[in-house]
Structure formats: C-alpha cells, structure tokens
DOLO-889151 format. One record per residue: residue in one letter; z, y, x of N, C-alpha, C, O in turn. Coordinates in steps of 0.001 Angstrom, whole numbers, padded with zeros to 6 digits, always signed. Layout:
# DOLO-889151
AZYXZYXZYXZYX...
This chain:
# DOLO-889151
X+092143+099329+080180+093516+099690+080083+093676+101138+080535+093456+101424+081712X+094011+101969+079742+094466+103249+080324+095204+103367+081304+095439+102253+081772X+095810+104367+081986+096629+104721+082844+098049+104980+082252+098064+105689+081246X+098977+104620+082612+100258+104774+081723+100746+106577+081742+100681+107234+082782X+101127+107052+080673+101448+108358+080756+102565+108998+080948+103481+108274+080557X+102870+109770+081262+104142+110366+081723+105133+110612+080322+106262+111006+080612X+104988+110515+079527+106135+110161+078422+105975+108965+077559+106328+108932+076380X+105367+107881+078272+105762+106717+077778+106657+105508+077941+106633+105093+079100X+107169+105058+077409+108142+104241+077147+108362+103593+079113+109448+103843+079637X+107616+103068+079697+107648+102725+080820+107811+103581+082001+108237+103117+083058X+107459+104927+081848+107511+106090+082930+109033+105734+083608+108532+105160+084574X+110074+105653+083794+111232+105629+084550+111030+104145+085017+112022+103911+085707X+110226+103009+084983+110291+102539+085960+109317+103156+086822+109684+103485+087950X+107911+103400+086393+106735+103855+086970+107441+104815+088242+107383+104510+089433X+108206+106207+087610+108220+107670+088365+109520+107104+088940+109517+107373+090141X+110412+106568+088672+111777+106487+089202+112200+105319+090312+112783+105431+091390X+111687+104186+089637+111849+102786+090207+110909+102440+091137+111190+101688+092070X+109486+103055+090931+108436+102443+091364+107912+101137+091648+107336+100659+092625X+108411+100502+090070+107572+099528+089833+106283+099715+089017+106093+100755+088387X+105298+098589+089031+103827+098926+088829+104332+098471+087165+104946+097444+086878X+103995+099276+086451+103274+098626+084778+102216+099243+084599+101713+100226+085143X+101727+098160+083271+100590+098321+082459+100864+098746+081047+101725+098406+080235X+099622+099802+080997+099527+100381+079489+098695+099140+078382+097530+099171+077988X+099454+098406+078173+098466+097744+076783+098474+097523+075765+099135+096613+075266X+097531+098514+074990+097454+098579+073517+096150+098503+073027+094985+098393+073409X+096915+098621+071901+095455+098352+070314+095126+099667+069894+095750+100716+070059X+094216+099478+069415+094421+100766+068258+093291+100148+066968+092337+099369+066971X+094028+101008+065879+093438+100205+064604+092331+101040+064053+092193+101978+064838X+091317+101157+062888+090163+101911+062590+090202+103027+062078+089289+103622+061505X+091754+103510+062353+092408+104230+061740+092404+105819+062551+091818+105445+063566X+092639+107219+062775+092214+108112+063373+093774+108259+063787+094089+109339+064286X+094962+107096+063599+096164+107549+064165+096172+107018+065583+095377+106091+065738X+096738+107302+066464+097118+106647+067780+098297+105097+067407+098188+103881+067568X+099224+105901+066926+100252+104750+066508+100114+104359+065264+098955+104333+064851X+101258+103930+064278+101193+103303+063212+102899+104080+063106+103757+104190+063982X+102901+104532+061621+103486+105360+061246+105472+104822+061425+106429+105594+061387X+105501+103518+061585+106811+102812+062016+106934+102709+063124+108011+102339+063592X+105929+102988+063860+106612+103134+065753+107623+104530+066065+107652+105736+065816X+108518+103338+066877+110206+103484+067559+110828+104258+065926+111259+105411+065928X+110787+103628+064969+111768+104187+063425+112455+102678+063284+112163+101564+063719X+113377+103147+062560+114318+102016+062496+113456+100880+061785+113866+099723+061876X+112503+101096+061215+111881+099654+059878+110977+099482+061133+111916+098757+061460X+110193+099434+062039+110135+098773+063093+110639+097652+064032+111197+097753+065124X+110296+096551+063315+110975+095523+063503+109963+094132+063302+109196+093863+062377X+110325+093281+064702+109683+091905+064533+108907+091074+063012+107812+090517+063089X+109528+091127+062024+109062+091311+060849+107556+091888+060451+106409+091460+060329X+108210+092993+060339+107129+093738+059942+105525+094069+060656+104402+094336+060228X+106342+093821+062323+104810+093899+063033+104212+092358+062698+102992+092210+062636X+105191+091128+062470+104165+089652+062515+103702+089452+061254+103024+088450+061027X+104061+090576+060017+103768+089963+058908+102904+090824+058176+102019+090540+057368X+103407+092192+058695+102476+093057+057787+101276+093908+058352+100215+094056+057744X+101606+094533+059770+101451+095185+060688+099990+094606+061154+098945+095197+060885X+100054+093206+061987+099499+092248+063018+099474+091167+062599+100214+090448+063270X+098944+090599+061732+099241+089014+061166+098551+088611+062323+097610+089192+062863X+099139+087496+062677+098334+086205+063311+098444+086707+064710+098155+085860+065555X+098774+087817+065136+098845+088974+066419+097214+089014+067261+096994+089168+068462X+096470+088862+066398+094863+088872+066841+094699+089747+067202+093872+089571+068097X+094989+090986+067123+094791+092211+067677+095441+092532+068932+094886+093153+069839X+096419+092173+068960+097522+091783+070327+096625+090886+071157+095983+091406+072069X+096514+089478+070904+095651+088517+071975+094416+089443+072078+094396+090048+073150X+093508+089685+071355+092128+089861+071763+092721+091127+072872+092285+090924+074005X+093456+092154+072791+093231+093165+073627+093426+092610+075289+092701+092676+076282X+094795+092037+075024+095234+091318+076067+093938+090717+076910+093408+090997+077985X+093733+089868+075994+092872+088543+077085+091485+089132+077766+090921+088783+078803X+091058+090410+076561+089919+091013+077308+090125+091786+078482+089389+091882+079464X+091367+092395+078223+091896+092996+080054+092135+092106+081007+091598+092231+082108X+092843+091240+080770+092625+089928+081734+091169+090259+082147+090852+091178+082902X+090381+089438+081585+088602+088647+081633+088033+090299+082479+087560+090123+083601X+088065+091418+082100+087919+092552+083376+088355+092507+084026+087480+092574+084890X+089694+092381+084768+089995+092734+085421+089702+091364+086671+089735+091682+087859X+089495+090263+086381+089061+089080+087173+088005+089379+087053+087605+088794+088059X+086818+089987+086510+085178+090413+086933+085263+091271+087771+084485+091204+088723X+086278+092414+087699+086090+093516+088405+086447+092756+090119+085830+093100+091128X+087480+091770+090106+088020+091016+091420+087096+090221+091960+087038+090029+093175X+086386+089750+091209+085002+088908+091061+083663+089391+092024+082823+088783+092688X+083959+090898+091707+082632+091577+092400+082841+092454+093692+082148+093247+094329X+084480+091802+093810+085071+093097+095111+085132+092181+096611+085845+091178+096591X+084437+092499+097824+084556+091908+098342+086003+091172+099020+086029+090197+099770X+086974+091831+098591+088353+091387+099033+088687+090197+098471+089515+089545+099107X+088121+089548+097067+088631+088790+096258+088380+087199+097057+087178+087009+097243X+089163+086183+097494+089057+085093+097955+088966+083938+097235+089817+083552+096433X+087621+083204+097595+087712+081920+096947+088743+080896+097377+089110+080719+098539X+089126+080305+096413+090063+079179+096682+089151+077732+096284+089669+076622+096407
C-alpha cells in the first residue's frame, strides 16, 4: 500500500482531522495511473461494476493481499500477541 499523498482525495482527514487512512488501489496493464472517468461525471457505480471492474476482482485481490501482508508483517513483529 503506498503512502497516501498530499492531494488525494483523503488528505483533509489525514493533514486536518488526523485520522489514519489507507491508500488502496489497483492499477491496470495500462501506463495510466487512473482510468480516464475518474472524479468526471460518467463515473458512476455502473460503469465501474459493469464495464470498468466486472466481478470487482481487481478490487478484492488488491484488498485481501494487503490484508495477508500486513498480518505477516504483525506475524514477524515481536509486539504481535497470540490469542
């Protein structure tokens, strides 16, 4: 997971509120960062479940693999407590 950046969508809670978020994204095989409908009005539920992300496989797999690190990384730290 990257570090969240100072002009992204979450920065005013990050710099202002100081609550903790996470940066989590995809990226496709493509040499863009985004996808040419991010924050435009045809950006819409639709279009990311149907045309965009079918099945949102790209969404779960990123997700669950940051999970599965980040419990290895807790895994190998001595702070982490068995229950």
């Amino acid at each position: 997971m990257p570090i969240p950046g100072g002009r992204s969508d979450h920065a005013p809670f990050l710099n202002y509120l100081g609550i903790p978020v996470a940066d989590i994204t995809y990226r496709n095989e493509t040499s863009y960062d985004v996808y040419p409908l991010y924050h435009s009005l045809y950006e819409t539920p639709f279009v990311s479940e149907h045309i965009i992300d079918t099945n949102n496989l790209a969404v779960r797999r990123k997700l669950f693999l940051s999970v599965k690190n980040s419990i290895e990384i807790l895994a190998k730290t001595d702070k982490c407590l068995i229950y």
